[in-house]
LUMFI-471287 format. One record per residue (C-alpha): residue in one letter; x, y, z negated. Coordinates in steps of 0.05 Angstrom, whole numbers, plus 5000, padded with zeros to 4 digits. Example, Ala and Ser with C-alpha at 12.3 -4.5 7.8 and 13.67 -1.06 7.14 Angstrom:
A524649104844 S527349794857 
END
This chain:
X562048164823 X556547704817 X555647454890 X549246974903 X550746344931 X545545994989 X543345334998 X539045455063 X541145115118 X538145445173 X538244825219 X533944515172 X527444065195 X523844395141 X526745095139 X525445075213 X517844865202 X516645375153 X519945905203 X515245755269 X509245795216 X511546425195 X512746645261 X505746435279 X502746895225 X506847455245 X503547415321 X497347365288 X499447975251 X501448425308 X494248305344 X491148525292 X495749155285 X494349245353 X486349375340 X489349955294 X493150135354 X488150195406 X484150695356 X476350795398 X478950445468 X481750545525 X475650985545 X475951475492 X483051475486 X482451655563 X478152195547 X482452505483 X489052595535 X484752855590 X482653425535 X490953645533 X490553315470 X494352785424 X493552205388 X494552155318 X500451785317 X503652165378 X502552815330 X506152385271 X511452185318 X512952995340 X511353235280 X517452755245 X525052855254 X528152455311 X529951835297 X527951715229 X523251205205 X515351265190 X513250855137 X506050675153 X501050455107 X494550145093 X495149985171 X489149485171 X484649825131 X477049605137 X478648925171 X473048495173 X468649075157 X463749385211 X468249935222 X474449985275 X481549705234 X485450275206 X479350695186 X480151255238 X486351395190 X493951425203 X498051485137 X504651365117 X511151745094 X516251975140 X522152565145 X519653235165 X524853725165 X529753395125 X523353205066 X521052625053 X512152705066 X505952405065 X502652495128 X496052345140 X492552335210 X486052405236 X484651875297 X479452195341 X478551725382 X474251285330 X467751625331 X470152335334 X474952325275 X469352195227 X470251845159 X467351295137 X467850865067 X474850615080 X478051175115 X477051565042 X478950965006 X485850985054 X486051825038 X485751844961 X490951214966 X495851635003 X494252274960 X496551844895 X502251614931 X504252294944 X501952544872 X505852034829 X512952074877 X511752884886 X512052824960 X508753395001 X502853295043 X501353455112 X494753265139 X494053305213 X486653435222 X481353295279 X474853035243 X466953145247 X467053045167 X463052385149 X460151955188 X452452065163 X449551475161 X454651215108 X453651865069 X452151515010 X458951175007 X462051775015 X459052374984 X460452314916 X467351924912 X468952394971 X470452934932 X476552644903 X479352804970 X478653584941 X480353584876 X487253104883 X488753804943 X488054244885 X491353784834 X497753694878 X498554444890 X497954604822 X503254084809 X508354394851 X506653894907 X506854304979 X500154175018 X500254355101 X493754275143 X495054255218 X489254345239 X488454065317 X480553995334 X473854075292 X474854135215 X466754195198 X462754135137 X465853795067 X472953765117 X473554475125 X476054465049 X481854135074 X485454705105 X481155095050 X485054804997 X491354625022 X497655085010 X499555275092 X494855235145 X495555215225 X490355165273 X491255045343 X487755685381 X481955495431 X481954815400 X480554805325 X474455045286 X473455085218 X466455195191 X462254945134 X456254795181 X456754825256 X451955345304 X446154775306 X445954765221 X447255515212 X440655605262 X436655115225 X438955395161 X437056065172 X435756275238 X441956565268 X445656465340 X452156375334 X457956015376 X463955525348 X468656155365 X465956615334 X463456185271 X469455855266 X475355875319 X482655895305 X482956565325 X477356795294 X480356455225 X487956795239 X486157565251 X479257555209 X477657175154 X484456975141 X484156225126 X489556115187 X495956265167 X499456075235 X496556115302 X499055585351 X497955625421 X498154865439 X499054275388 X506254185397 X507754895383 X503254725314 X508054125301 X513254595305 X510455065257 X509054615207 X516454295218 X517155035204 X513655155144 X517154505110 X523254785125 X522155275081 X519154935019 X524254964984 X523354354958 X528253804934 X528853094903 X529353034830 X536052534837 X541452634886 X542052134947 X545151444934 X552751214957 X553150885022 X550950075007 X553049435041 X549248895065 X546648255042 X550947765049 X546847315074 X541847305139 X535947695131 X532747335184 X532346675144 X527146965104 X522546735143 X524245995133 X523746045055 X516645945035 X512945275040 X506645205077 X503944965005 X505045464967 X504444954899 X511344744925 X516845094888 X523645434919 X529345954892 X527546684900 X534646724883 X534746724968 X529947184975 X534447614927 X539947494962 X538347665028 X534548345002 X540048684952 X546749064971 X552748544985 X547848044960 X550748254881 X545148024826 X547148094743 X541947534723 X539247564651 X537446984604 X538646554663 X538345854623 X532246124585 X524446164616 X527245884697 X520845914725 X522546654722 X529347004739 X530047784717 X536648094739 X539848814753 X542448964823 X542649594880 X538549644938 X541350194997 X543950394929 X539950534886 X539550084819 X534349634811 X530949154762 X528248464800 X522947964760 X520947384815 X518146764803 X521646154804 X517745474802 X510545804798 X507245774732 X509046234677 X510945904604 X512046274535 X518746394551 X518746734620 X513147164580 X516547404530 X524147444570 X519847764618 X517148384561 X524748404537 X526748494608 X522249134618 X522349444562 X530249524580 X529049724648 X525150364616 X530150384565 X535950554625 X531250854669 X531250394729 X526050204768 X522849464772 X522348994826 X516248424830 X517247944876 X510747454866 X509646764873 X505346454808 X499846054798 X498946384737 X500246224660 X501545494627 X494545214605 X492944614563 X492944454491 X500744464480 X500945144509 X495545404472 X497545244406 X505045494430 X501346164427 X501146244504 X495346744499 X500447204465 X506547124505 X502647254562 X498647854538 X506248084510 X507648104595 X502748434615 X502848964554 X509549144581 X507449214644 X501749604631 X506350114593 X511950144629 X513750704652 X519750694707 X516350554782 X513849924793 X514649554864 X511148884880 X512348444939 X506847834948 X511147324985 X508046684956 X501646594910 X499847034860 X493946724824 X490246924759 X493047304710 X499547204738 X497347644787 X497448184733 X503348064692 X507448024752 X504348864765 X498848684818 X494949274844 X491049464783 X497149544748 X498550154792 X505349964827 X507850614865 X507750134925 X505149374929 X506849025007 X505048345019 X509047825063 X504647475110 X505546785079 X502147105008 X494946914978 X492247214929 X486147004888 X482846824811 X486346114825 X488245704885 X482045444930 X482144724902 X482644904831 X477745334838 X472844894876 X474644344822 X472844684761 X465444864791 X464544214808 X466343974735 X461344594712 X456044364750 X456843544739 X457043684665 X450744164673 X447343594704 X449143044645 X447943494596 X440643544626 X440542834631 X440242874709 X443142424770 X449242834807 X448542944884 X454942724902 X453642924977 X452543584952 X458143664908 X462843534965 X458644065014 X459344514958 X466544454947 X468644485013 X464445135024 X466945404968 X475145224986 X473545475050 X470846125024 X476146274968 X482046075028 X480046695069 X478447135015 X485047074989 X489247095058 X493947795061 X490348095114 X483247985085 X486648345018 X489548885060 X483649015084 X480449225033 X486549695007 X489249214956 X496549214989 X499549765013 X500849325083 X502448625099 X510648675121 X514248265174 X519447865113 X525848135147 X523748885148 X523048635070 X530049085041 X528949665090 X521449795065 X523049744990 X529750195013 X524550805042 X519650674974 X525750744939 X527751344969 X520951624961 X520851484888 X527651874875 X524552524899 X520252514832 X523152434769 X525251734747 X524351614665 X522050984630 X517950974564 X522151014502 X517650644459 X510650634464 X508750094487 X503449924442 X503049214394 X506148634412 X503347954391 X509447674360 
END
């Protein structure tokens, strides 16, 4: 075995710094979570339970088997927007039934249900989670469709929401609509196109337009009953496939229906796995405050993988980046993390060699980020750093095994990419609260338009405002600070949630899991040229 060693001492002035800033983050953190929490307020939440009805995450937590895990995601979606955090959207992927599912939940406490920009940006996320690890859906609905005076944020992406439905059935991906209250207009095509549907009698209605637009439309009186009700859709027209009489007997139908899907992983369940070795909890004292400082992800790996057991490769070539096999809860595992920051030639090119045998054996790859990017200057250049670099992210880009990222430092500039940021389309991509992501750090940044704009003025043959240079930078480092703080990024859906650091091996364990249930195969070649 190749055990990892430590060097933290816990007791540490510095370690112990680092650990109450974290810890102040984290608190930060949970208020914010708890915005997502509250859903419309105490007064409409009030309201929803004096109906006889649930939450959304009460449904989620009846709906899953007891005692088992719910992997939330996107949790803060639409902070800082004008619209309530979390989107009017739970998702996430928990056990129904024995199966592993995306389950997506209406909140109708935030303005009836109704969608808005970022709850469909938070949907078609947790549809392509479900599509690329094959995990069925089951979306537990209660929405007035989209909130109208957004419509034209909505209507036309909005019917990805549709076609991915169709896409995932046709896929051999099991679809289940609960449906719990109103289901009107564009969302009546969810139960519409979804594999198994259960409405909740006296409660939901399904109906392309309601009695008020069927009367403008063309005249006639109708009621929501008899247009649209539960019952109405289970003896009649036939979209119901289960009646429920209350919405815990429709949880247990749907536990019902998954039951009987008939539908299994692609790759048996790992062997039991032991622990790290070392303290999970003293991952919080690992990363500087200043996140140009360097430290050893080696103890992040070794407080994250089973019995703490890491195979490194190359590990006297490229050190600002170690690549290594190991296990996590068992299942194998391919870790690239950053080492001192910036990214050379070497780490490039070990990093491309490093992939490409990942997908050659089939295992999946592990990011852990913290880079200021790639080497620049004239040495660098000439060294062909343009090519290295574009040789990273080419592998990246083609690779084919699933891809997880964790943002536990910086992760600037390209960096950002080569290390599979979100455009690179990890299956799953968490930050740590201590991350920042952005084109480059706030200083740099703020520098290099300063040196744009002095050498715009001399080249005009103009005096420099000094007074405004420094206004200028300091807006600007201000500005580019909270644009690139975790929960200003998750926010707008570029994570898929910023993590607590010690929950770190027991999120990537349930992604893990998750990815298993589709089947795991790396590319055999094409990868495209590589700048040599």
């Amino acid at each position: 075995m190749t055990v990892l060693p430590t060097l933290v001492d816990p007791a540490a002035p510095a370690h112990l710094a680092r650990r109450a800033a974290l810890l102040d983050k984290l608190a930060a953190l949970d208020a914010e979570h708890a915005k997502a929490l509250a859903g419309g307020g105490e007064k409409y939440v009030t309201r929803h339970h004096g109906r006889g009805k649930l939450l959304a995450r009460e449904r989620v937590e009846l709906l899953l088997d007891r005692d088992t895990p719910f992997l939330e995601l996107s949790p803060l979606a639409g902070w800082g927007s004008d619209w309530t955090v979390g989107a009017s959207l739970v998702t996430g992927i928990g056990t129904v039934s024995g199966v592993e599912c995306v389950v997506t939940a209406n909140d109708p406490t935030v303005r009836g249900g109704a969608s808005n920009p970022w709850t469909l940006r938070k949907a078609l996320r947790a549809n392509e989670i479900a599509r690329a690890n094959r995990l069925p859906v089951i979306s537990l609905v209660e929405s007035g469709g989209a909130d109208l005076p957004s419509q034209k944020e909505i209507f036309i992406p909005g019917g990805a929401l549709f076609r991915d439905l169709t896409r995932l059935s046709a896929e051999g991906i099991p679809t289940v609509a609960v449906v719990f209250g109103n289901s009107t207009a564009g969302g009546a095509y969810i139960p519409g196109m979804s594999d198994h549907v259960i409405m909740v009698k006296d409660h939901a209605k399904v109906f392309l337009g309601g009695p008020p637009l069927v009367k403008m439309a063309t005249g006639e009186e109708s009621d929501d009953e008899s247009l649209g009700g539960a019952d109405m859709h289970a003896r009649t027209s036939g979209l119901a496939d289960h009646l429920a009489l209350d919405e815990p007997d429709a949880l247990r139908l749907a536990r019902r229906v998954v039951a009987r899907l008939n539908h299994r992983k692609a790759h048996p369940a790992p062997e039991p796995a032991a622990p790290p070795r070392h303290d999970p909890g003293e991952l919080l004292g690992l990363v500087p405050e200043d996140l140009r400082e360097p430290f050893d992800p080696r103890e992040v790996v070794a407080r994250l993988v089973d019995d703490s057991d890491y195979d490194e490769f190359k590990p006297l070539y490229g050190t600002s980046l170690t690549t290594g096999w190991a296990r996590l809860h068992g299942y194998p595992i391919g870790i690239l993390a950053n080492a001192r920051g910036v990214l050379f030639s070497e780490e490039s090119q070990k990093a491309a060699q490093f992939i490409q045998l990942a997908n050659q054996r089939d295992i999946p790859l592990l990011f852990l980020h913290h880079t200021t990017g790639f080497m620049v200057g004239k040495e660098y250049e000439q060294g062909g750093i343009v090519k290295h670099g574009s040789m990273m992210i080419n592998a990246v880009a083609n690779s084919r095994v699933p891809h997880l990222s964790v943002l536990i430092g910086a992760s600037y500039g390209a960096g950002h990419y080569g290390m599979c940021g979100r455009a690179f389309d990890p299956r799953f991509l968490f930050a740590w609260p201590s991350a920042k992501s952005a084109v480059m750090g706030p200083q740099q940044l703020a520098g290099v338009l300063s040196l744009v704009a002095r050498a715009s003025a001399a080249a005009k043959g103009r005096p420099y405002d000094e007074d405004a240079d420094a206004s200028l930078r300091a807006m600007v480092e201000q500005q580019v600070e909270a644009e690139s703080l975790p929960v200003f990024l998750s926010g707008r859906l570029y994570d898929d949630g910023i993590i607590d650091p010690r929950d770190t091996r027991t999120v990537l364990g349930l992604c893990l899991s998750a990815v298993h249930t589709a089947e795991v195969r790396g590319n055999r070649g094409g990868f495209g040229v590589f700048r040599m």
